[in-house]
N, C-alpha and C positions, 0 to 999 in steps of 0.2 A: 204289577198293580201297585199304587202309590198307597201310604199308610189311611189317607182320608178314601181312596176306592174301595178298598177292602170291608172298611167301615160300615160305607153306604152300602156296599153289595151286603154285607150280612144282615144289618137293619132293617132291609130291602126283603128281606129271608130267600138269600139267595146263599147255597151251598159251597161257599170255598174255600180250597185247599192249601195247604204251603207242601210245594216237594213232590208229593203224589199224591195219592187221595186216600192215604192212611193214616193224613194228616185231616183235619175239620178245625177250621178258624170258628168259632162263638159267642156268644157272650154271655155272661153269665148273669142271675137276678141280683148283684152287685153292678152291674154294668162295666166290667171286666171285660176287656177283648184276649180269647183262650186261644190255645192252640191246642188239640187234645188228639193223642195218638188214637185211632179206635178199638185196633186191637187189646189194649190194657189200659186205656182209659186215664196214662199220664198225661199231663198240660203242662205247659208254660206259659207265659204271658206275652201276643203279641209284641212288646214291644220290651226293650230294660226299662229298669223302674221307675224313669224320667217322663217315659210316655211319649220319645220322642224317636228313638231307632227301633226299626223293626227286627224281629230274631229271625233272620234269614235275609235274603236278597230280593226285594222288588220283582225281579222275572219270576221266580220261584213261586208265587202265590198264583192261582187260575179257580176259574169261575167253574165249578161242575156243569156237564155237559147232560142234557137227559138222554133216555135210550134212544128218541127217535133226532135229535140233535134240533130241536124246537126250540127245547126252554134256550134264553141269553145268545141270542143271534149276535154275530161280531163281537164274540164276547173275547176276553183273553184265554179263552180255556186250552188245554192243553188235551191230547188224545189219552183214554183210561190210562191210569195207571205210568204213566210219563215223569219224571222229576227227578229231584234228588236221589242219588243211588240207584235209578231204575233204568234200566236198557232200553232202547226204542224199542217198542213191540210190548211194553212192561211187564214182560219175564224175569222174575225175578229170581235167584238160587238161592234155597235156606240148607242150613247145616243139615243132617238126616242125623246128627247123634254118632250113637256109636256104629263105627263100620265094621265089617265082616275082613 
């Protein structure tokens, strides 16, 4: 998705993602385009500070899919859980800590 797609899709209040979907593009009541991890709730700003490159890569951003795959026909979206760092199938391995 192109910087001005993403845009419109979020203004649009449409759900999307950079990477996987533990990512959430927004905007904020400054009118800010976010990126906001969900799990911990860090962001960055769509784009560096010029307003002009986006943080990440064009492929990388998809339109959330709903459960019954309705919402955004033809959409760019991507199957759950698919993107950056995430295995086809979006199985992901986290540390378990300390091992035995």
């Amino acid at each position: 998705m192109t910087l001005d797609d993403i845009k419109a899709a979020v203004d649009a209040g449409q759900t999307v993602h950079w990477a996987n979907t533990g990512y959430v593009v927004h905007k904020d009541r400054l009118g800010q385009y976010l990126i906001t991890y969900v799990l911990n709730g860090s962001c960055i700003g769509l784009t560096d500070r010029g307003g002009q490159r986006l943080n990440g890569e064009e492929a990388e951003y998809f339109i959330a899919r709903s459960e019954d795959g309705a919402e955004n026909p033809g959409s760019q979206s991507r199957p759950h859980g698919q993107g950056r760092g995430v295995p086809p199938g979006g199985i992901v391995a986290f540390p378990l800590g300390r091992q035995r």
